[in-house]
C-alpha positions as CSV (number, residue, x, y, z in Angstrom):
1,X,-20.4,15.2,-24.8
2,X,-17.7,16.0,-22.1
3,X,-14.2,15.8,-21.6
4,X,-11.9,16.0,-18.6
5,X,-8.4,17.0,-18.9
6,X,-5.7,17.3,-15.6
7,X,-2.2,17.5,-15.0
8,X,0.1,15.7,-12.9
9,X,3.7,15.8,-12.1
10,X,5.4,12.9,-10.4
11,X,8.8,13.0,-8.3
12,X,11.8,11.7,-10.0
13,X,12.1,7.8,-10.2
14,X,8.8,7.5,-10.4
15,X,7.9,3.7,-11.9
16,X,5.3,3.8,-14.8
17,X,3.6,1.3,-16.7
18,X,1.5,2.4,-20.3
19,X,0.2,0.8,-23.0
20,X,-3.1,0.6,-25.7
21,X,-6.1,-1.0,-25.5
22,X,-8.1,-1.5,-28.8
23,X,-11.8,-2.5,-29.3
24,X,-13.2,-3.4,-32.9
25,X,-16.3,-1.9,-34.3
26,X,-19.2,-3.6,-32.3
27,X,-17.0,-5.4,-29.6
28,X,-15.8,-4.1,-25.9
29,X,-12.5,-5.1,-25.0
30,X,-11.9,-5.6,-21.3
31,X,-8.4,-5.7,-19.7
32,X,-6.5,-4.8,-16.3
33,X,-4.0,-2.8,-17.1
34,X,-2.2,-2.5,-13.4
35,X,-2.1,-5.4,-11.3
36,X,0.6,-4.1,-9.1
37,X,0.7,-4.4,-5.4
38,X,0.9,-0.4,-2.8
39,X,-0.9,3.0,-4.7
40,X,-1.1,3.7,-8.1
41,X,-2.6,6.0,-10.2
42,X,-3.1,5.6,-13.9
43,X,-5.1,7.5,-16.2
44,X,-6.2,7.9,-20.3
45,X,-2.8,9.8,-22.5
46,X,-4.5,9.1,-25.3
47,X,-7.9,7.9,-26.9
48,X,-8.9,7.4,-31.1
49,X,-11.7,7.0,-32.8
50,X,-15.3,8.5,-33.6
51,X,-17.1,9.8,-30.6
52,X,-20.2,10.4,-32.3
53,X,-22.2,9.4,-29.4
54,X,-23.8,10.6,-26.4
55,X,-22.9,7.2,-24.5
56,X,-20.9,6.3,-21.4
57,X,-20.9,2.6,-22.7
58,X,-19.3,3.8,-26.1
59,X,-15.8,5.0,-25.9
60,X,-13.0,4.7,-22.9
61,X,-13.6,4.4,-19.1
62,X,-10.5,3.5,-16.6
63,X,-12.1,2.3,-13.5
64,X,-9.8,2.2,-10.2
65,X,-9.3,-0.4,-7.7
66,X,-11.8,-0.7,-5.0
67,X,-8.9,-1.6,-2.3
68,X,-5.4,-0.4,-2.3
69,X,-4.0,-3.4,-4.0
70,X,-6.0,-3.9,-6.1
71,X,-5.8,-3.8,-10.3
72,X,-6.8,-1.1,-12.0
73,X,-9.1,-1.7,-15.7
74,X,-9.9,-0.4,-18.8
75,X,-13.1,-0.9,-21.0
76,X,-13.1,0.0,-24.5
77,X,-15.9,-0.5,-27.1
78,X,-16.9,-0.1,-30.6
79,X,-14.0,0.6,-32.9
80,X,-12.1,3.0,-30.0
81,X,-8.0,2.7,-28.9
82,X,-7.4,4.2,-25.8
83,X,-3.0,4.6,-24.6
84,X,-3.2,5.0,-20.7
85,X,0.0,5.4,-18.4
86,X,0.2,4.3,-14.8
87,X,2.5,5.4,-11.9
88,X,3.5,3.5,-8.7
């Protein structure tokens, strides 16, 4: 198993966005979590659950647009939460 940690600071006035995503045990739960228009950045502050496996397709992934404006997503599966935060 691995985990990635980093730091960011953001100028004052920054605009954010966070919430949770939550997938029961067995289920993945899909969901765009930033549909805003201009560059964003968002990222995991917080995941739960039992990571008892050595599986990309079982825990919390944030994928990022593919264009500038487009909406950033988050999967979640099998009984995880997962808090994430976005800046614009």
């Amino acid at each position: 198993m691995q985990i990635d940690a980093g730091c960011i600071d953001f100028p004052t006035g920054t605009t954010f966005i966070s919430g949770e995503t939550v997938s029961f045990a067995g289920f993945t739960t899909n969901e765009d979590i930033d549909t805003r228009p201009g560059i964003k950045a968002c990222a995991l502050t917080g995941i739960e659950g039992a990571f008892n496996q050595n599986s990309f397709t079982d825990g919390a992934m944030i994928e990022p647009p593919a264009t500038i404006n487009g909406t950033w997503k988050i999967t979640v599966t099998n009984g995880k939460k997962a808090r994430w935060a976005c800046a614009l």
